[in-house]
C-alpha positions in Angstrom: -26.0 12.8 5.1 -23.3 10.5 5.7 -23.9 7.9 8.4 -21.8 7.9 11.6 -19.6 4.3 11.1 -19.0 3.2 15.5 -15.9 1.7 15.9 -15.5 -1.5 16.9 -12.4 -2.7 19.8 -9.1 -4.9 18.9 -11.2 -7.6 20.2 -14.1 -7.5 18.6 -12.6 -6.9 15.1 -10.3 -10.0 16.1 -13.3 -11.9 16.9 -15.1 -11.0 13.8 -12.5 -11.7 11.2 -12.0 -15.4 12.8 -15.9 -15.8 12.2 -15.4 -14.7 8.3 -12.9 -17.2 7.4 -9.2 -15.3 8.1 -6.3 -17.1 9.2 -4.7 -15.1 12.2 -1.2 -15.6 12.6 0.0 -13.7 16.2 2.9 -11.2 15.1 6.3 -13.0 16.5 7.9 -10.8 19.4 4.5 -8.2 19.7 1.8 -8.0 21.2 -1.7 -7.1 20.3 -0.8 -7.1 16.5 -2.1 -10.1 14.3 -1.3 -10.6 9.9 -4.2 -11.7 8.5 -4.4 -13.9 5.9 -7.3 -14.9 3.2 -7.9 -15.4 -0.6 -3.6 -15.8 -0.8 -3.6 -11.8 0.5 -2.6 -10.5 3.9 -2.1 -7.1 6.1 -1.8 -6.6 9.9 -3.5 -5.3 12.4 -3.0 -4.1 15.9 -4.3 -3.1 19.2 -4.2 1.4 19.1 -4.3 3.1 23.1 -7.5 3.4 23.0 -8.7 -0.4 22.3 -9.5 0.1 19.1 -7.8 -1.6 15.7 -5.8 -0.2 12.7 -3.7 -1.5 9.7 -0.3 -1.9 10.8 0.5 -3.3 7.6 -1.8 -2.5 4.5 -3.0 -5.5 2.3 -1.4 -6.9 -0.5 -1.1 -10.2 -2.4 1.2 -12.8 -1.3 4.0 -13.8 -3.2 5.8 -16.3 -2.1 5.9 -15.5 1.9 6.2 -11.7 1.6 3.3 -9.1 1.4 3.5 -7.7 -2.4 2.8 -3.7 -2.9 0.6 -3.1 -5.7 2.1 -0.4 -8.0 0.7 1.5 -11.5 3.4 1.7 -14.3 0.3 3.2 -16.3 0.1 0.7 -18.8 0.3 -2.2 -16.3 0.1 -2.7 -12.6 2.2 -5.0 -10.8 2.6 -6.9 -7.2 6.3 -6.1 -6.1 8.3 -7.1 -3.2 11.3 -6.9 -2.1 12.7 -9.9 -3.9 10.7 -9.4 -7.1 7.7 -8.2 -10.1 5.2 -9.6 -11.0 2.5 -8.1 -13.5 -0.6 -8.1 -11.4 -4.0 -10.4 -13.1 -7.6 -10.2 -12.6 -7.6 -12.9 -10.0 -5.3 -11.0 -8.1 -6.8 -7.8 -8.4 -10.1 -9.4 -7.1 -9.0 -11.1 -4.4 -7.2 -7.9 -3.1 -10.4 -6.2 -3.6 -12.1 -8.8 -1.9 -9.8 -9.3 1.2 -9.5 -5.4 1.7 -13.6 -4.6 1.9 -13.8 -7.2 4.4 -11.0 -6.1 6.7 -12.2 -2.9 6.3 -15.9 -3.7 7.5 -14.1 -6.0 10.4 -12.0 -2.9 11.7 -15.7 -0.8 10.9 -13.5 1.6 8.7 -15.6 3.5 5.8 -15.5 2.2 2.6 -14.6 4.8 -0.3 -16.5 4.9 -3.8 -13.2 5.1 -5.6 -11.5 2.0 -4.0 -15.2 0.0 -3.7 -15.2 0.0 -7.3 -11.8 -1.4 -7.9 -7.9 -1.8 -6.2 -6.2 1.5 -5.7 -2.5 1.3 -6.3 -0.1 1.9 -3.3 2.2 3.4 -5.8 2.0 5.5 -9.3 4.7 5.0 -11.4 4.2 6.1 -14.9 6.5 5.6 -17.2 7.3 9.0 -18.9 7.9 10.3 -15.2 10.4 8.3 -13.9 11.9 8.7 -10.5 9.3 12.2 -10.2 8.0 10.5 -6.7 11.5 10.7 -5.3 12.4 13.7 -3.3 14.5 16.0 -5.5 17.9 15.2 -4.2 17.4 11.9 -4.9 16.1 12.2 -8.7 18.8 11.6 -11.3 20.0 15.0 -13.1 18.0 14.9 -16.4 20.2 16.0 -19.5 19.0 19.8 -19.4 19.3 20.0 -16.0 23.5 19.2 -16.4 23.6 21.6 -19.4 21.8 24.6 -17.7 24.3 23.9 -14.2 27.2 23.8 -16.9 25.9 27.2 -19.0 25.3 28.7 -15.0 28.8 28.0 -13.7 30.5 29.3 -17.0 28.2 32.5 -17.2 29.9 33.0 -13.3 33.3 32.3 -14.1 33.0 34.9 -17.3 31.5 37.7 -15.1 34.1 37.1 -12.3 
């Protein structure tokens, strides 16, 4: 029987991740909403209605001054931002592991088997599947797809 996790207030969370060794930083023109920074990895919090905490920005490694999103190529995974790629190492991998069990025990959030044994990818990318994660307006027309709209539109012209 699963145990029942109690909650713990903006405050107390706050309060508890100063005493484990994170580097606050107040969010510039917000209230109630902090980035947290430890082992070169960062995410923000902030203050829900009902005193409580949750992730306003999920964790990632820092690379340069910007939060990265880990993504899964399949045969890699990588730290992206905005501004760049970068193929993702074992230290980094551990240190995001690292930085997101702790904030989750700060914020009192339950901590799953699957990402307890490892990082979790924000993003699956493989490479035979290109572009499938976009919605289907935005996907590039794959060869077949042109040929069968061309064989379509001259079966209608024919029967018209």
């Amino acid at each position: 029987m699963a145990a029942k996790v109690e909650q713990r207030s903006y405050e107390d969370a706050v309060s508890w991740l100063r005493d484990h060794g994170f580097d606050l930083i107040e969010a510039p023109g917000t209230q109630n909403r902090v980035f947290l920074k430890k082992y070169n990895c960062s995410a923000a919090i902030q203050k829900t209605d009902d005193d409580g905490a949750k992730i306003f920005a999920y964790p990632g490694y820092l690379i340069g001054s910007e939060i990265s999103k880990l993504i899964n190529r399949g045969y890699q995974q990588f730290m992206k931002t905005t501004k760049t790629e970068v193929p993702a190492t074992a230290d980094h991998l551990k240190a995001l592991q690292q930085f997101s069990e702790e904030m989750k025990e700060a914020l009192a959030l339950p901590s799953l088997y699957n990402e307890s044994l490892g990082t979790t990818s924000d993003s699956y990318q493989y490479d035979r599947i290109k572009d499938r994660d976009e919605p289907e307006v935005d996907r590039p027309k794959r060869p077949w797809e042109t040929v069968k709209a061309k064989a379509a539109a001259a079966t209608k012209r024919g029967s018209a």
